[in-house]
N, CA, C and O atoms as a DFTB+ gen file, in Angstrom:
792 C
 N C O
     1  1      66.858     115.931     129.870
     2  2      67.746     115.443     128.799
     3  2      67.132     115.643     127.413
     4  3      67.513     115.024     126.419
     5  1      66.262     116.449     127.418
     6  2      65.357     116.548     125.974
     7  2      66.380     117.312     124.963
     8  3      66.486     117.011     123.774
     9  1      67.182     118.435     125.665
    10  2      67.843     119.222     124.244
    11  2      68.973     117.860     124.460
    12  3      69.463     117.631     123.355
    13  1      69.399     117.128     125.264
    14  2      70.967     116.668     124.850
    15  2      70.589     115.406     124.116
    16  3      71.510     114.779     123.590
    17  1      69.235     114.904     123.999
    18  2      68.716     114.159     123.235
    19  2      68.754     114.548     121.510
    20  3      69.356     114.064     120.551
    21  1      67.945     115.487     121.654
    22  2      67.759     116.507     120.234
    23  2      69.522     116.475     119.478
    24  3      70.117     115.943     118.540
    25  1      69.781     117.424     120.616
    26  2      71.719     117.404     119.899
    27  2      72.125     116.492     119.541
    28  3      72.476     116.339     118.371
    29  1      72.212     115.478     120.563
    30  2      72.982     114.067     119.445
    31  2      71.979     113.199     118.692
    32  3      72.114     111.978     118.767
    33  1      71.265     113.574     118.175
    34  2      70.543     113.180     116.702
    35  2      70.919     114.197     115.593
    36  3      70.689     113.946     114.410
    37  1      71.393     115.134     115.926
    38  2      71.485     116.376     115.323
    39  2      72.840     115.759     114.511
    40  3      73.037     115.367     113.361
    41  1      73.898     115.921     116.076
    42  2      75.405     115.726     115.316
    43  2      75.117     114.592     114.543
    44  3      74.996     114.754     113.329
    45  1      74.990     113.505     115.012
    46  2      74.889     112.026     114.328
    47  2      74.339     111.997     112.610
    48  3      74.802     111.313     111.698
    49  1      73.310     112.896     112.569
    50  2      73.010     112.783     111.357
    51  2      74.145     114.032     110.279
    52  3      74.634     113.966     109.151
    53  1      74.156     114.945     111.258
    54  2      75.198     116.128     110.374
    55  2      76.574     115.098     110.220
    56  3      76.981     114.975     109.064
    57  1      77.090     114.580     110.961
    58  2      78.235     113.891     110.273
    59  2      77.836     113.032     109.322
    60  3      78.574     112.814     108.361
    61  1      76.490     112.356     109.457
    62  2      76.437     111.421     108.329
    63  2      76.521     112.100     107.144
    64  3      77.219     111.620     106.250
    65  1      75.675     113.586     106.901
    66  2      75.981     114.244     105.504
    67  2      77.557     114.740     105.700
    68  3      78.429     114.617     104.840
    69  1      77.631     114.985     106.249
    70  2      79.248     115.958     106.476
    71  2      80.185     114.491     105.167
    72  3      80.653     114.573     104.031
    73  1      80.064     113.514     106.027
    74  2      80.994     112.289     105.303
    75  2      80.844     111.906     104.128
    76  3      81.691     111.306     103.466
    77  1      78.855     112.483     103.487
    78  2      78.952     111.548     102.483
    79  2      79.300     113.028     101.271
    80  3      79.498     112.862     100.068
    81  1      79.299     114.090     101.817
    82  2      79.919     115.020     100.955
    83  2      81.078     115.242     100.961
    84  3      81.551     116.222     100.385
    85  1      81.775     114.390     101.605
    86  2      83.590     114.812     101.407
    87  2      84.143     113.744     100.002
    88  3      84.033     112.543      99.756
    89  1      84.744     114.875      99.328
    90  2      85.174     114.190      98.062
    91  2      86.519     113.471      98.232
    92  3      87.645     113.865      98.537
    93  1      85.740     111.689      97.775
    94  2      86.926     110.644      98.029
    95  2      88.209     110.952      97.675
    96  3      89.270     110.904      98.297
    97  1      87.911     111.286      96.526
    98  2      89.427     111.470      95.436
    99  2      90.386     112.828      96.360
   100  3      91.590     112.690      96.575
   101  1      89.851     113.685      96.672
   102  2      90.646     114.586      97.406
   103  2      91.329     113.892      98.612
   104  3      92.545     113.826      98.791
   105  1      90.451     113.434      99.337
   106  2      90.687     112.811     100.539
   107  2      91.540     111.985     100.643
   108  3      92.150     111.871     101.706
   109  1      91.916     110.871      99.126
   110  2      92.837     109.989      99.207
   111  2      93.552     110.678      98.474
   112  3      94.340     109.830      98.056
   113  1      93.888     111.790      97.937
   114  2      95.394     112.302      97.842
   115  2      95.729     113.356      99.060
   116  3      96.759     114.028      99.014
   117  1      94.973     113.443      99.948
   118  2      95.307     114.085     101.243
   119  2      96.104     113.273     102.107
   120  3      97.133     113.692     102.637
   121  1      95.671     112.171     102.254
   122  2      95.842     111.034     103.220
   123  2      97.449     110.190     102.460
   124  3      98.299     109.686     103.194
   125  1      97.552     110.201     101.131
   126  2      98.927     110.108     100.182
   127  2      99.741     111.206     100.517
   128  3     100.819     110.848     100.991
   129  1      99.590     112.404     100.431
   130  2     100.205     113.132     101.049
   131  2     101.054     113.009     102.469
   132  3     102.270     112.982     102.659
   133  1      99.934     112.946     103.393
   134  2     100.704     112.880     104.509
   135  2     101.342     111.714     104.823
   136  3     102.245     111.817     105.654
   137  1     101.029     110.249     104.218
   138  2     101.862     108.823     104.287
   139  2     103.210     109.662     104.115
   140  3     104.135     109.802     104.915
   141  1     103.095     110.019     103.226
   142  2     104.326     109.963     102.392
   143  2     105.290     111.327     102.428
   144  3     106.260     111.506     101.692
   145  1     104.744     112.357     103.571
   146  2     105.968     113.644     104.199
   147  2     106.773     112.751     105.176
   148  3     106.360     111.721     105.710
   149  1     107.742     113.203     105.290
   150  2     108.752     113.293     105.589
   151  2     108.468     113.559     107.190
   152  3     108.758     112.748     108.069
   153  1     107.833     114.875     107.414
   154  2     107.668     115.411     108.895
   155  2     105.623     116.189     108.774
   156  3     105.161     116.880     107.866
   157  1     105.148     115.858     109.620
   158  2     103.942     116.580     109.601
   159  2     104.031     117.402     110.809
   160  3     104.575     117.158     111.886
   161  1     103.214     118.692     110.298
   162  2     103.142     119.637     111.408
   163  2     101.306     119.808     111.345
   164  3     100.660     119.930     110.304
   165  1     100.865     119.782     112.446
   166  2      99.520     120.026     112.665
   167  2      99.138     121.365     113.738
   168  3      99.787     121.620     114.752
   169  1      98.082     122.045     113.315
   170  2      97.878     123.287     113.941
   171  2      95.789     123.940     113.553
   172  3      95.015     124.146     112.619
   173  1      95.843     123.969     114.612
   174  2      94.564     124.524     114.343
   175  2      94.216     125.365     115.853
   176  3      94.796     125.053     116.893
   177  1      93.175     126.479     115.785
   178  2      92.886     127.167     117.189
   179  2      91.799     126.399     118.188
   180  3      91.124     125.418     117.876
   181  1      91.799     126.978     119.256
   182  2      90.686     126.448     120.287
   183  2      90.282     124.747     120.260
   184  3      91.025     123.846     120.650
   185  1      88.880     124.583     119.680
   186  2      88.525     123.312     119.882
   187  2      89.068     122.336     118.472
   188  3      89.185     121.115     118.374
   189  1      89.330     123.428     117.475
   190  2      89.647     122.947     115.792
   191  2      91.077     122.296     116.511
   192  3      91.566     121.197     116.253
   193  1      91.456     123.050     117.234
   194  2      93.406     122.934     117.415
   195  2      93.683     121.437     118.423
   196  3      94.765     120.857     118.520
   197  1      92.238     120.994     119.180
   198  2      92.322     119.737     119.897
   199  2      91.891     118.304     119.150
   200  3      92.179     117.159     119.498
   201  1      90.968     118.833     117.812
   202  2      90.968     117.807     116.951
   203  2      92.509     117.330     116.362
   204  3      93.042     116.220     116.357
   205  1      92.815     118.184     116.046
   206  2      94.582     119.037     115.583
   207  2      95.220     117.696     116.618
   208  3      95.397     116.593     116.103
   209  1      95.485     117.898     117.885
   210  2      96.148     116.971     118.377
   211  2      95.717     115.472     118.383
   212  3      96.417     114.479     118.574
   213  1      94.443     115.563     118.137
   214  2      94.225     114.034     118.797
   215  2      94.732     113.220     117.289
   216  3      94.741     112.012     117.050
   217  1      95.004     114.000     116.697
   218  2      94.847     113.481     115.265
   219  2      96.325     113.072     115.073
   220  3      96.646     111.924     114.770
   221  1      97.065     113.918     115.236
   222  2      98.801     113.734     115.711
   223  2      98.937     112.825     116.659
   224  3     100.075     112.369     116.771
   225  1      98.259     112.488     117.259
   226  2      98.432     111.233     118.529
   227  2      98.320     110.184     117.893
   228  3      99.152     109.305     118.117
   229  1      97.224     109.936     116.869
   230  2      96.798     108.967     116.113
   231  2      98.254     109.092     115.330
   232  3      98.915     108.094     115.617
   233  1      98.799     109.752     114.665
   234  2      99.718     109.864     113.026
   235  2     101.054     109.199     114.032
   236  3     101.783     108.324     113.565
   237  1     101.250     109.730     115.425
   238  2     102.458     108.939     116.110
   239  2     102.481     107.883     116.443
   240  3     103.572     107.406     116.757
   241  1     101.219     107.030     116.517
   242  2     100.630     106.197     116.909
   243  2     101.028     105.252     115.910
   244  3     101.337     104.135     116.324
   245  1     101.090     105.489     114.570
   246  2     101.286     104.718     113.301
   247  2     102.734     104.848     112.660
   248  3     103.119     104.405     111.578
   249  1     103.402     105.542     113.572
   250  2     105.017     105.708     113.470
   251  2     105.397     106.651     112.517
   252  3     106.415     106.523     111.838
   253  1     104.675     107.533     112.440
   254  2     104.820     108.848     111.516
   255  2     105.811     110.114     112.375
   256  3     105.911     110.040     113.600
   257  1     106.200     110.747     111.938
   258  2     106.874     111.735     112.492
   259  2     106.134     113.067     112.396
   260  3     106.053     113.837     111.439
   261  1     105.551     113.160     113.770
   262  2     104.386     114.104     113.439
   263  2     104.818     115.502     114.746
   264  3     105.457     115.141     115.735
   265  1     104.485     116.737     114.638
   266  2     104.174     117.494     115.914
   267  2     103.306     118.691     115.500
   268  3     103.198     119.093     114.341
   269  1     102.686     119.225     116.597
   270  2     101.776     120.105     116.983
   271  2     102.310     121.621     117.036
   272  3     102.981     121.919     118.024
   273  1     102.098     122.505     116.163
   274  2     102.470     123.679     116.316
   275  2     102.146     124.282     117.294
   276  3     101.007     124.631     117.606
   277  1     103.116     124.450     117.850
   278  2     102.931     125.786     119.493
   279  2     103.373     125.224     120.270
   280  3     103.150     125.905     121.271
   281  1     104.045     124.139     120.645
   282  2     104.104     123.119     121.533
   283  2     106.185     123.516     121.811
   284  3     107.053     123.769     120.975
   285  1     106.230     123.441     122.733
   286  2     107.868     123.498     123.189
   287  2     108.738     122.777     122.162
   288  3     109.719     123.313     121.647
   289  1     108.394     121.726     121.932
   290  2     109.519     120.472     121.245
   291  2     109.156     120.360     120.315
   292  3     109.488     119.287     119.813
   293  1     108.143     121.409     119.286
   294  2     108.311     121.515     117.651
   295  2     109.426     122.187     117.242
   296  3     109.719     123.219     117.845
   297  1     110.237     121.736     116.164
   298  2     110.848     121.943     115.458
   299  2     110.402     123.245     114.624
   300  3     109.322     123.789     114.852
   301  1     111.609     123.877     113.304
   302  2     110.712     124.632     112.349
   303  2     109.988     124.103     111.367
   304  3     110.356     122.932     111.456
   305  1     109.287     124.127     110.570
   306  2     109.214     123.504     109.622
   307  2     110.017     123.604     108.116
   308  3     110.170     124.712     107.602
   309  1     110.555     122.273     107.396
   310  2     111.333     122.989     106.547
   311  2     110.316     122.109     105.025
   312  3     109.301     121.416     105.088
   313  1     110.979     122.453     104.048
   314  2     110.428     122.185     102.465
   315  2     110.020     120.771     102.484
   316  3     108.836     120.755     102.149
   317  1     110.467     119.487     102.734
   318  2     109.654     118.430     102.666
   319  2     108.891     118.283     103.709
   320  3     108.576     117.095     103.783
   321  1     108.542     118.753     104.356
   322  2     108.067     118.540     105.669
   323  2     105.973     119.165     104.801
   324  3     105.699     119.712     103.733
   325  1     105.200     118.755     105.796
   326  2     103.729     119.217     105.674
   327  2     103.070     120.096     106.615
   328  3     103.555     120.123     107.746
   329  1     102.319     120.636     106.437
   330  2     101.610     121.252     107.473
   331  2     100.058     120.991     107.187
   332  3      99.563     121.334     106.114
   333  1      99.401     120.445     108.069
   334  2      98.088     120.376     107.844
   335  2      97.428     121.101     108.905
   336  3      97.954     121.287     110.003
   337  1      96.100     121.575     108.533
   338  2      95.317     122.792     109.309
   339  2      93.750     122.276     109.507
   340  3      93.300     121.329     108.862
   341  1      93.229     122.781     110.167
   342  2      91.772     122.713     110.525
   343  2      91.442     123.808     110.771
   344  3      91.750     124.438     111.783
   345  1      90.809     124.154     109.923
   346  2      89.906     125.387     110.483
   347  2      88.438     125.647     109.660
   348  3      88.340     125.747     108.437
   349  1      87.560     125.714     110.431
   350  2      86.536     125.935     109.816
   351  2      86.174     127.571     108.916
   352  3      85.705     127.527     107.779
   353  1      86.377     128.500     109.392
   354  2      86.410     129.378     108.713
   355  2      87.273     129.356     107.803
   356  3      86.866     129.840     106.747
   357  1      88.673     128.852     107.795
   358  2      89.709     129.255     106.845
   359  2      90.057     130.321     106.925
   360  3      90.725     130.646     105.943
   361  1      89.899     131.314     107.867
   362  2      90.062     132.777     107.607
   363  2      90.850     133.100     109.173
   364  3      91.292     134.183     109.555
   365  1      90.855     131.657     109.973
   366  2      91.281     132.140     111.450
   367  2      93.124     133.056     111.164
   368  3      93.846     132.776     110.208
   369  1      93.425     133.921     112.064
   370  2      94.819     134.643     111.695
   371  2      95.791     133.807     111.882
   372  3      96.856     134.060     111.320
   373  1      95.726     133.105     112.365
   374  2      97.464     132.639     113.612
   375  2      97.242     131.719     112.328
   376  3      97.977     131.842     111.348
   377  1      96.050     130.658     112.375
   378  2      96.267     129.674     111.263
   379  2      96.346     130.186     109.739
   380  3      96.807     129.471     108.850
   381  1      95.891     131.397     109.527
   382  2      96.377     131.760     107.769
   383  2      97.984     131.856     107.987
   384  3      98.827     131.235     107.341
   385  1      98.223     132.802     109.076
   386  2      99.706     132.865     109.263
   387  2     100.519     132.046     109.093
   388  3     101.378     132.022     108.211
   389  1     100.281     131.129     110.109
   390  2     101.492     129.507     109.935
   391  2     101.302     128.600     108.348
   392  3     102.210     127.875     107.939
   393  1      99.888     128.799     107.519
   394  2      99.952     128.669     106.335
   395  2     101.168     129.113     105.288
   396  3     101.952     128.386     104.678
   397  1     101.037     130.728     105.297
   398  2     102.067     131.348     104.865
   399  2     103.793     131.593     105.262
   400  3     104.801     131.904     104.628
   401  1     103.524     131.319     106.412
   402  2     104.786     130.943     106.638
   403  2     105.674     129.543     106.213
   404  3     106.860     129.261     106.384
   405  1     104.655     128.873     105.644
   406  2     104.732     126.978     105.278
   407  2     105.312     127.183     103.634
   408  3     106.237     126.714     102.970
   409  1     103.884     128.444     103.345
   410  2     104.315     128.478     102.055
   411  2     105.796     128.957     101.400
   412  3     106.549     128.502     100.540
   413  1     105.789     130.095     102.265
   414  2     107.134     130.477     101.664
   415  2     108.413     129.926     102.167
   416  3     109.485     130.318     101.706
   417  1     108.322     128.859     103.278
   418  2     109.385     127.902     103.262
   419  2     109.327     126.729     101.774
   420  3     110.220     126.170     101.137
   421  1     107.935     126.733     101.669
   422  2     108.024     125.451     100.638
   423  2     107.579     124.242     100.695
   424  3     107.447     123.436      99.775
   425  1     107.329     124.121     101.901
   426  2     106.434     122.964     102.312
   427  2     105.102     122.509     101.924
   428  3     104.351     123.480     101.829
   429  1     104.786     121.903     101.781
   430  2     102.549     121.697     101.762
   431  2     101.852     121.423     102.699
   432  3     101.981     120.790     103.747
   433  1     100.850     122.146     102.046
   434  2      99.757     122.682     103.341
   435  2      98.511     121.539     102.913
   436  3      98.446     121.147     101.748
   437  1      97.900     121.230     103.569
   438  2      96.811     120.755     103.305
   439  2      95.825     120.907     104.627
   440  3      96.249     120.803     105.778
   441  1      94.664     121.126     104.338
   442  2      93.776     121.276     105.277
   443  2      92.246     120.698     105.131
   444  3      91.760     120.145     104.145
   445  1      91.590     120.997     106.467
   446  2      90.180     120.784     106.211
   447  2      89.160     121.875     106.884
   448  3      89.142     121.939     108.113
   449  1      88.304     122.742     106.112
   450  2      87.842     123.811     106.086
   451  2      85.673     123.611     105.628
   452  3      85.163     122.661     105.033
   453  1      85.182     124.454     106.002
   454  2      83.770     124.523     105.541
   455  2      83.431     125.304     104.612
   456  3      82.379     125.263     103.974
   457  1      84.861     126.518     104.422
   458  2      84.793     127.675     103.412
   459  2      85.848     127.386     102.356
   460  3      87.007     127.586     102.722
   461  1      85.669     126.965     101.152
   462  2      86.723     126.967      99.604
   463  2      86.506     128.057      99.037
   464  3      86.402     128.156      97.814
   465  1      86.365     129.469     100.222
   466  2      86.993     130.559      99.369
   467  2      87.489     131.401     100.160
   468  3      87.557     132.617      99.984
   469  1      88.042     130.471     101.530
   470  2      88.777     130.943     102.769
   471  2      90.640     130.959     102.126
   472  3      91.198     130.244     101.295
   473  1      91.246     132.338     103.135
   474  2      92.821     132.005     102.770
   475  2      93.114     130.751     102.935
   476  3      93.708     130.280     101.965
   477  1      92.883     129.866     103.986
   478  2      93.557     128.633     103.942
   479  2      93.113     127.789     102.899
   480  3      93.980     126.951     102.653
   481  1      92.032     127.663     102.132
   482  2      92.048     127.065     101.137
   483  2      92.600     127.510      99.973
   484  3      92.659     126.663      99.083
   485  1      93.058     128.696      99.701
   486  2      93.901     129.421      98.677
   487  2      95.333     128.840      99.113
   488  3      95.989     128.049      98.434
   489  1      95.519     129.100      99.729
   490  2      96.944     128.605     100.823
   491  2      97.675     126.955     100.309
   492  3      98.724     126.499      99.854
   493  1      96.377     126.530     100.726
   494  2      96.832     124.960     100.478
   495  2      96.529     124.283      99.445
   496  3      95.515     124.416      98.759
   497  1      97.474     123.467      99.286
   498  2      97.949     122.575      98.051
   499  2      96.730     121.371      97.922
   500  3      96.440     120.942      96.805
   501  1      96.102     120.908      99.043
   502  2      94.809     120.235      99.136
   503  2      94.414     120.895      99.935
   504  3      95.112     121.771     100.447
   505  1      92.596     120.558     100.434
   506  2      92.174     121.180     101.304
   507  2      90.577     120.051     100.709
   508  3      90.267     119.720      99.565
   509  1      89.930     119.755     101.965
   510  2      88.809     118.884     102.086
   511  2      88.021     119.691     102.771
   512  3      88.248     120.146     103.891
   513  1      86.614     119.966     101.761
   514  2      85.301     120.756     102.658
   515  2      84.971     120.016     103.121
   516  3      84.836     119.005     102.432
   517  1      84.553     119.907     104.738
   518  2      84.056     119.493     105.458
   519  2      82.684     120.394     106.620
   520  3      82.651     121.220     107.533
   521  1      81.782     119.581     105.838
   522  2      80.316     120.722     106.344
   523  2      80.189     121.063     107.534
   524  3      80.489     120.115     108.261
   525  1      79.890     121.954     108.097
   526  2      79.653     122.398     109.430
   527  2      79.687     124.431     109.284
   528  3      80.124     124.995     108.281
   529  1      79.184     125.105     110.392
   530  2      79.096     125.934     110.718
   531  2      80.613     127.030     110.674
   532  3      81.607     126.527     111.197
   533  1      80.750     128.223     110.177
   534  2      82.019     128.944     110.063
   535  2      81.953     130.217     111.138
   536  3      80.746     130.386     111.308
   537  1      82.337     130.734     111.567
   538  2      82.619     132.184     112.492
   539  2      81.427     132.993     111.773
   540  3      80.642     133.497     112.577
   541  1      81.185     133.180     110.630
   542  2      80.968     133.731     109.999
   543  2      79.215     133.690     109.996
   544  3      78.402     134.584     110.235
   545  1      79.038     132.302     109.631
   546  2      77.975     131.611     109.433
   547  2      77.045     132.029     111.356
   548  3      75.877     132.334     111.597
   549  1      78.149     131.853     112.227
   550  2      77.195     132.407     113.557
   551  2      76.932     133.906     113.650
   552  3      75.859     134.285     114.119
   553  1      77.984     134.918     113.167
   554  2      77.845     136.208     113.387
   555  2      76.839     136.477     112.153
   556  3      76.377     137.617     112.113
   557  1      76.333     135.348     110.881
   558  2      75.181     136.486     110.284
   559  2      73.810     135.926     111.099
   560  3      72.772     136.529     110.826
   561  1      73.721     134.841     112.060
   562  2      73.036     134.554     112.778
   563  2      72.478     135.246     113.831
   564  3      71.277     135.259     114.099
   565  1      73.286     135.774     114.379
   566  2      73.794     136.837     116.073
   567  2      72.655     138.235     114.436
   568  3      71.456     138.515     114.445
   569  1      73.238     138.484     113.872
   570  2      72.782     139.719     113.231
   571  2      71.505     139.765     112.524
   572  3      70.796     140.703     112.161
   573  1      71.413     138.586     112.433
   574  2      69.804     138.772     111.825
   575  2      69.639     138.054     112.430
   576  3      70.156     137.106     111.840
   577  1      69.019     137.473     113.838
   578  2      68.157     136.496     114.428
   579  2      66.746     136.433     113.994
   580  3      66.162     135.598     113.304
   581  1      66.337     137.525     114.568
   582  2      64.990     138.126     113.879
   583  2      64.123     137.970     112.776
   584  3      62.950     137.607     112.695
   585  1      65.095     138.381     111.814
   586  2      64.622     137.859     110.182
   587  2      64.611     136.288     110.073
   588  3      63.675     135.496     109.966
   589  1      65.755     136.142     110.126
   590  2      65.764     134.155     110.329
   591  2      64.801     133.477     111.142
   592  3      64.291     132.458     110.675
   593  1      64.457     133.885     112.318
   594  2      63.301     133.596     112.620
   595  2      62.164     133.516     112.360
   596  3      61.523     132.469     112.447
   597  1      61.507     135.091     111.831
   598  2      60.704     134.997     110.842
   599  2      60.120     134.339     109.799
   600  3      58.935     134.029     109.676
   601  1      61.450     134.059     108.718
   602  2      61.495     133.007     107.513
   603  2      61.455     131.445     107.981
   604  3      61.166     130.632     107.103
   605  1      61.701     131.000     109.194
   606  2      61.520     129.772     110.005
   607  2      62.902     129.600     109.548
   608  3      62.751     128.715     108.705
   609  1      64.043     129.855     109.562
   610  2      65.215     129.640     109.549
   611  2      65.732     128.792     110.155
   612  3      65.926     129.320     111.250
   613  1      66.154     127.668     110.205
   614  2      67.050     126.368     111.072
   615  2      67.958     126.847     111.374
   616  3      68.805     127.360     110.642
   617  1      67.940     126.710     113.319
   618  2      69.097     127.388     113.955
   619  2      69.593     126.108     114.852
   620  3      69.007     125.851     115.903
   621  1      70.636     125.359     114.419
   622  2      71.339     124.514     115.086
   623  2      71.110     124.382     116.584
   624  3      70.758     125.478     117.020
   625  1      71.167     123.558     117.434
   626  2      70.715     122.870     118.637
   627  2      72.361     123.215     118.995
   628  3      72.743     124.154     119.692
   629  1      73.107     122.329     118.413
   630  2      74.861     122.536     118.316
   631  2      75.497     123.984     118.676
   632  3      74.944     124.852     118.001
   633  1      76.337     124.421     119.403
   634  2      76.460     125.973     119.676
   635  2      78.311     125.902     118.530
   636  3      79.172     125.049     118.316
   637  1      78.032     127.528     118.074
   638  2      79.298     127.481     117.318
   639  2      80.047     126.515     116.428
   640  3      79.343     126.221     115.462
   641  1      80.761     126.153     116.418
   642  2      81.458     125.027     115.362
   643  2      81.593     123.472     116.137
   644  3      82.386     122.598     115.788
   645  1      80.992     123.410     116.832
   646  2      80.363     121.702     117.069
   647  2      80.197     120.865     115.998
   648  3      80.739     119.764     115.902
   649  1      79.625     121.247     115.370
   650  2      78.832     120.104     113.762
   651  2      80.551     119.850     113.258
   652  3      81.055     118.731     113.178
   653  1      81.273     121.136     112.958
   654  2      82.981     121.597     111.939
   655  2      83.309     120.168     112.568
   656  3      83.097     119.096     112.002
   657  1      83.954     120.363     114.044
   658  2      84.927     120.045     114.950
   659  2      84.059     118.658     115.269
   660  3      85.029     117.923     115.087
   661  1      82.861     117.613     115.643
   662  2      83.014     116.400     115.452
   663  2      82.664     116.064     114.056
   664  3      82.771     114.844     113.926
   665  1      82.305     116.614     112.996
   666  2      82.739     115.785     112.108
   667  2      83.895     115.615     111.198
   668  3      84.115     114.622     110.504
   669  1      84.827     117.016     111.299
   670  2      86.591     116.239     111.440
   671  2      87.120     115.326     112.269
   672  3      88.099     114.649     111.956
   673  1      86.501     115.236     113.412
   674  2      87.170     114.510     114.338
   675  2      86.979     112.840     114.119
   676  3      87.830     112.070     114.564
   677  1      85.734     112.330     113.361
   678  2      85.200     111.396     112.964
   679  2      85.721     110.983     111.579
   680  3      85.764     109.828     111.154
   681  1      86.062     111.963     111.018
   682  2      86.543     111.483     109.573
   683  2      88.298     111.338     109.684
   684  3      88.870     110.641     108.846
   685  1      88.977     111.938     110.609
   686  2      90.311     112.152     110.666
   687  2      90.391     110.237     111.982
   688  3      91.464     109.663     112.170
   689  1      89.584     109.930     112.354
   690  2      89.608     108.883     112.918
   691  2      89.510     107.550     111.890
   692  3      90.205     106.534     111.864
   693  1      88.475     107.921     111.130
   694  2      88.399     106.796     109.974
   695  2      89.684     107.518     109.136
   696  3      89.887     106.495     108.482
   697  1      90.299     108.073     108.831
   698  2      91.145     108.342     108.000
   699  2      92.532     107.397     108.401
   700  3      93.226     106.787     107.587
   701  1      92.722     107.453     109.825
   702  2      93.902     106.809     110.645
   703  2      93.587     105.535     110.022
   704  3      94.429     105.278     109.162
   705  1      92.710     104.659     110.129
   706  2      92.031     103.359     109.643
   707  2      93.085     103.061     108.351
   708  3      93.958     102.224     108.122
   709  1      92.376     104.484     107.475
   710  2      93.204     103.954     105.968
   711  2      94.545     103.853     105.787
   712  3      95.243     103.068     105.146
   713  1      94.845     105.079     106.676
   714  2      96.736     105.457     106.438
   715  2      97.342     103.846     107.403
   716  3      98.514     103.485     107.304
   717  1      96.353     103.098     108.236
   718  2      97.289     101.979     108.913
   719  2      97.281     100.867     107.861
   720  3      98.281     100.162     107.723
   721  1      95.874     100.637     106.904
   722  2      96.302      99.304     106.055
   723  2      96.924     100.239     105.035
   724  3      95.932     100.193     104.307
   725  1      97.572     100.883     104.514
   726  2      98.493     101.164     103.826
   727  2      99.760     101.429     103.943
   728  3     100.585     101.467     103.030
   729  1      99.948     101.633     105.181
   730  2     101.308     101.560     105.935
   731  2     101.344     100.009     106.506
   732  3     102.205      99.834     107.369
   733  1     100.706      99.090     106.230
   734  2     100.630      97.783     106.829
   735  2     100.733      97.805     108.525
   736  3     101.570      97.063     109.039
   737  1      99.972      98.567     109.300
   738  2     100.621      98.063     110.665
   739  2      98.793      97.486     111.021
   740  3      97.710      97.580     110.444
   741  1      99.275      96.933     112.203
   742  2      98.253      96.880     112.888
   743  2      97.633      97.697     114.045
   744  3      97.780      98.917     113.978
   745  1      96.781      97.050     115.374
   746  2      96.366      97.652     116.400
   747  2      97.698      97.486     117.138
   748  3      97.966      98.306     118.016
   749  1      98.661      96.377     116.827
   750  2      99.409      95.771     117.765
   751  2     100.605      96.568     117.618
   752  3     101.317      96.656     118.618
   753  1     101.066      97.335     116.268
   754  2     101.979      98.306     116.220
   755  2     101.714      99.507     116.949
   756  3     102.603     100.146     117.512
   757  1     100.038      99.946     116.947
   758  2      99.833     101.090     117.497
   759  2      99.837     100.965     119.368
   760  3      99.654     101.915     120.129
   761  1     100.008     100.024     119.631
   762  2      99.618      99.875     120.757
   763  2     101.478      99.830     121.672
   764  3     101.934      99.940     122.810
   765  1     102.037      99.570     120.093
   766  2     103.738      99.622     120.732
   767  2     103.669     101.112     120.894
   768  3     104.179     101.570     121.916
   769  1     103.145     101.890     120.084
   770  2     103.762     103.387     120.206
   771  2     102.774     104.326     121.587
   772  3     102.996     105.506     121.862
   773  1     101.606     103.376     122.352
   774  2     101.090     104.062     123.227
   775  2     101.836     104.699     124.307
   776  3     103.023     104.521     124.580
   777  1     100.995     105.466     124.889
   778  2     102.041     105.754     125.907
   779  2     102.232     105.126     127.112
   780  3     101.120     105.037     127.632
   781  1     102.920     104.730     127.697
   782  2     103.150     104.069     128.715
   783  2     103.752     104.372     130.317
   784  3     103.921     103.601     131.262
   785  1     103.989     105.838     130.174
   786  2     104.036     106.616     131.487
   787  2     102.842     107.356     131.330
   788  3     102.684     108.156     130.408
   789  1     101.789     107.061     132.408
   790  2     100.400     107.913     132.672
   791  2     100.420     108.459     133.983
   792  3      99.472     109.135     134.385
């Protein structure tokens, strides 16, 4: 258990910086934002795209009108409606795509990304850096191992976007927190909207 030791000291402390570098003021007009659409659409790929849901579970949970892009029983999206994204690169295709497709309906995008000079942060109307590792950031890794090694380079314990994906997942959890005392509900509202066929 020595590396799974190592790792979760690793994540634990990377979210602690991850959180204390996310800028409040963005964050609470992110979180104003989505109170206050009409319809949210959430979408992100692979493991980004399961933060993506759990996060929509939470937003239905608080009586929001929320769904998951790709899913049978999404709707389209139309002009008041939101789309929010996760992606750590900002550069993933399917997710620049459904960006632009948001845009030129008219809707807002908002996301959370590690790159602010990724399309999806061009894309969206907000967008929250959130620290962690990008596609990008592993393939100049994979390409210079060698050299980085050399220079004593810090090579994450964490494989791929681990650090990205729990520390959105941790901040989009405390985020639910805020959007419930501002929507006034409680545990006891959220617990009406659980599910109850398992």
């Amino acid at each position: 258990m020595k590396y799974a030791k190592e790792a979760l000291h690793e994540i634990i402390s990377h979210i602690t910086v991850a959180a204390n570098e996310i800028d409040q003021n963005k964050a609470e007009e992110l979180l104003k934002l989505l109170v206050s659409s009409k319809r949210i659409f959430v979408y992100g790929m692979g493991r980004s795209g399961l933060v993506a849901s759990a996060f929509a579970m939470r937003l239905a949970h608080i009586d929001l009108e929320v769904y998951v892009v790709g899913e049978t029983t999404t709707p389209g999206i139309q002009k008041d409606d939101t789309l929010f994204l996760i992606s750590g690169s900002g550069n993933t295709h399917s997710v620049v795509s459904a960006a632009e497709v948001a845009k030129d309906i008219g809707a807002k995008i908002c996301a959370l990304t590690s790159n602010p000079l990724s399309e999806v942060a061009r894309l969206s109307d907000i967008f929250l850096i959130v620290k962690g590792r990008t596609k990008s950031d592993v393939e100049h890794l994979k390409k210079d191992y060698l050299k980085n090694q050399m220079r004593g380079s810090y090579v994450p314990l964490t494989p791929l976007g681990t650090l990205f994906e729990d520390a959105c997942m941790i901040f989009l959890d405390a985020a639910v927190v805020e959007m419930m005392h501002s929507l006034g509900k409680t545990e006891r509202d959220l617990a009406k909207k659980h599910a109850n066929i398992e």
